[in-house]
C-alpha positions, -999 to +999 in steps of 0.1 A: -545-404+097-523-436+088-494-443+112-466-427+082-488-396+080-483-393+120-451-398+119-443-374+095-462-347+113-444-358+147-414-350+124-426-314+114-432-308+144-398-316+161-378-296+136-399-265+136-394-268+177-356-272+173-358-241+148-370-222+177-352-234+199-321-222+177-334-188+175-336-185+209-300-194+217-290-167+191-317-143+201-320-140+241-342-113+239-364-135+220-361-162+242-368-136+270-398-129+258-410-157+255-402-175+286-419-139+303-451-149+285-449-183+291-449-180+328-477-153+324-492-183+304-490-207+337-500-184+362-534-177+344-539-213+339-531-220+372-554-194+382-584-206+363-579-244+371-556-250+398-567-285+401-554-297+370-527-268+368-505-266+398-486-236+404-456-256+400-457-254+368-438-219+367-406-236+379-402-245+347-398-212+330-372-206+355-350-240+348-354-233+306-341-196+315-311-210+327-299-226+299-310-198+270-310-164+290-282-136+304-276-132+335-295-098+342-331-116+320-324-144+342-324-124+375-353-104+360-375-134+349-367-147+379-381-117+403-412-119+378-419-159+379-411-154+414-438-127+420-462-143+398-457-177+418-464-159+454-499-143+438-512-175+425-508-194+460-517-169+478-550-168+457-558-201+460-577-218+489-563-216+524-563-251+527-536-261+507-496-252+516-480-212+507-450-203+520-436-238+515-441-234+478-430-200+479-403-209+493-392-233+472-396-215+443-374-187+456-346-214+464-349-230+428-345-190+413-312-184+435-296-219+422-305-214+385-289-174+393-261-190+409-254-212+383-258-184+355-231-164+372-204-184+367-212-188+335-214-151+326-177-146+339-169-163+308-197-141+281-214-170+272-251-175+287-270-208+289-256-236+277-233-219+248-200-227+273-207-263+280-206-263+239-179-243+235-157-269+255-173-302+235-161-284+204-127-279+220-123-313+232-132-326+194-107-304+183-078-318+206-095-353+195-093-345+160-053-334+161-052-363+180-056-380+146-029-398+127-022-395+092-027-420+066+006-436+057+017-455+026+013-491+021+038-510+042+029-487+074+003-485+098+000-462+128-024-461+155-025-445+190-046-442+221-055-413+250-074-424+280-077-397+308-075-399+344-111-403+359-130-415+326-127-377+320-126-360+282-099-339+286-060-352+294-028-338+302-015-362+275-019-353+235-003-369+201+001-343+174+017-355+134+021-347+104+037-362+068+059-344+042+079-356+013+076-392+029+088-380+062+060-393+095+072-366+125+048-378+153+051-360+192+037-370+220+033-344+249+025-348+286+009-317+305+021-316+341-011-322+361-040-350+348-071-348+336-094-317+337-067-298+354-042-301+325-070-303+298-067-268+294-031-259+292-034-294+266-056-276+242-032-244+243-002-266+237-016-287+213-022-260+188+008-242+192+032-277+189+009-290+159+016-255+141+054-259+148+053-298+138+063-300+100+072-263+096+108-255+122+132-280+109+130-313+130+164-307+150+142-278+163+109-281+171+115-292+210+138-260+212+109-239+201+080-258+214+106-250+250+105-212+241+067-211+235+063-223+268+094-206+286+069-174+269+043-184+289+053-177+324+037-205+338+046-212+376+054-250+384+042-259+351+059-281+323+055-309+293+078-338+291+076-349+249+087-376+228+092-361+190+102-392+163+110-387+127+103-414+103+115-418+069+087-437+054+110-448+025+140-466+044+123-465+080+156-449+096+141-426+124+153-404+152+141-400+182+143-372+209+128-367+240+123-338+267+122-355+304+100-382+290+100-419+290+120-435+262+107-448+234+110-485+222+116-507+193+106-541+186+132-564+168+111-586+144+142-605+133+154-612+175+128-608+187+138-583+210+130-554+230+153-524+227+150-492+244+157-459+224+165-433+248+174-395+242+189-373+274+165-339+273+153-314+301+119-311+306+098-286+285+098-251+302+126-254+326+158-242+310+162-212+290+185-227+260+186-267+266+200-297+244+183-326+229+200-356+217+189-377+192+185-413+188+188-429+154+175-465+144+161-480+118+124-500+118+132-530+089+101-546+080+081-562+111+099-542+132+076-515+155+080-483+178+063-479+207+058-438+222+040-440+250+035-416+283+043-422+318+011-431+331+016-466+309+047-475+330+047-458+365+028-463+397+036-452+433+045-488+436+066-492+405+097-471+391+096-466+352+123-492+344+099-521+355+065-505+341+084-503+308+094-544+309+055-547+316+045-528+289+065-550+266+055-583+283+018-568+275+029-558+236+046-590+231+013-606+230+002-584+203+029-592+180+011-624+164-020-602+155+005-574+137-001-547+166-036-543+148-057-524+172-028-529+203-028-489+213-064-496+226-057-525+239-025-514+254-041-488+274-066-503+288-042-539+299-014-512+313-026-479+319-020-464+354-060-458+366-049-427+388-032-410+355-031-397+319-024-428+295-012-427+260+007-445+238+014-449+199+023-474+180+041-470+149+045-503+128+065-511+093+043-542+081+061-577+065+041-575+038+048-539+029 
């Protein structure tokens, strides 16, 4: 056989194991069964040559039922393996070590059970859960996602979490209509995986209010959506910009969050836009100001969340002069690819960091 004839059959191979090993995730009586024979399998083989096939080998049975099987299979293939394990040493000569094997085989069962029980509280066996939360965290990625603007504007942003983790407390959700950019950016009370979840709830409900309630609105309903909540000590501090992608006058509003800022192209300059507004899911019926401005061409806006301006050892007024000292180096390249490189020069390494960059190019 040449070398592209074994490759291909390599090939064949691999997919027809992946189709089983499909099958088995959707069919766990399937994988059951199989996994019941396959330690049947060992045993035998470990009876008939236990030179060449130690009775080791049935600890693997028990590690693949862990990631395809139930809870109740896996307890019950474990009992089997288990019992199947204990007969084969026992049979073999007296010379070599029992109960140490046994033993360890029992302790390997009771961590692969322990592990399938928390992951049965939630319905979903093996590894389904782990996948579950991977498709969750590419869906909070994916709303993540600006839009594509018209020629003349460019927008970019960037989400690094606190302990290299997935998930974050902070989230960007947009949308365009009728030339209009409306662009939020939220931040969960709490960092990393301890906000990631409540920041997959409120990203879905915030990106289906963005673009739909009138603008002047959506931080009062995104604050009764989460006054409905009943959440303890929880709350989300949010920045929320229009943009009219026509004359580039914009508004900006925030709810307890950090203000946003402009970049002058004609100056120069560095100008703050703040908005007074109570955090998200304090106050029953609160007010949020706006901010109007206008970005002429050149000019950028800057959203970003606190984790980009404020340590333990620095108050948010100088953190935001940093963050501008760090953007002002950016300003030569056209803030091309800055929201990456803004997070990583001046995010906080203890918290959430995010920022977005919104930018009216010269040449548009």
């Amino acid at each position: 056989m040449n070398k592209s004839g074994g490759l291909t059959e390599v090939r064949r191979i691999g997919r027809r194991v992946e189709a089983l090993v499909r099958r088995a995730r959707r069919s766990n009586r399937l994988a059951f069964a199989a996994l019941l024979l396959l330690s049947v399998a060992f045993a035998a083989f470990s009876l008939a040559w236990p030179t060449h096939v130690p009775a080791a080998v049935l600890i693997i049975p028990l590690l693949l039922g862990g990631l395809l099987l139930r809870f109740r299979q896996l307890v019950a293939l474990t009992l089997i393996t288990l019992t199947f394990g204990s007969f084969v040493v026992m049979s073999q000569p007296s010379s070599l070590p029992k109960m140490g094997f046994v033993l360890v085989l029992g302790v390997v069962g009771w961590i692969v059970i322990t592990s399938a029980k928390v992951r049965s509280q939630l319905g979903v066996p093996g590894t389904r859960g782990e996948s579950m939360l991977m498709e969750l965290r590419d869906t909070l990625t994916a709303q993540g996602e600006l839009p594509d603007l018209p020629a003349g504007w460019r927008a970019e942003a960037a989400i690094r979490s606190a302990g290299g983790s997935t998930f974050s407390g902070d989230f960007v959700v947009s949308t365009t209509r009728a030339d209009v950019l409306e662009v939020a950016l939220v931040d969960v009370s709490g960092k990393g995986i301890d906000a990631g979840t409540r920041a997959l709830l409120l990203s879905g409900a915030f990106g289906g209010l963005l673009g739909v309630v009138p603008v002047e609105e959506f931080l009062p309903s995104a604050n009764r959506y989460m006054r409905r909540q009943d959440w303890d000590d929880d709350f989300a501090t949010v920045v929320h910009v229009v943009v009219d992608l026509k004359t580039g006058d914009f508004d900006v509003r925030t709810a307890g969050h950090p203000p946003a800022i402009q970049f002058d192209a004609w100056s120069g300059r560095w100008q703050t836009r703040d908005a007074d507004g109570p955090l998200l899911g304090l106050m029953e019926a609160p007010e949020f100001e706006a901010n109007h401005g206008q970005l002429k061409p050149g000019d950028a806006l800057f959203l970003y969340s606190d984790g980009m301006v404020e340590t333990p050892l620095r108050d948010i007024g100088r953190g935001t002069d940093r963050l501008a000292g760090h953007a002002e180096r950016l300003v030569a390249q056209g803030f091309e690819g800055g929201a990456a490189e803004l997070v990583a020069a001046a995010g906080g390494p203890g918290d959430d960091s995010a920022i977005v960059i919104i930018h009216r190019t010269a040449r548009g």
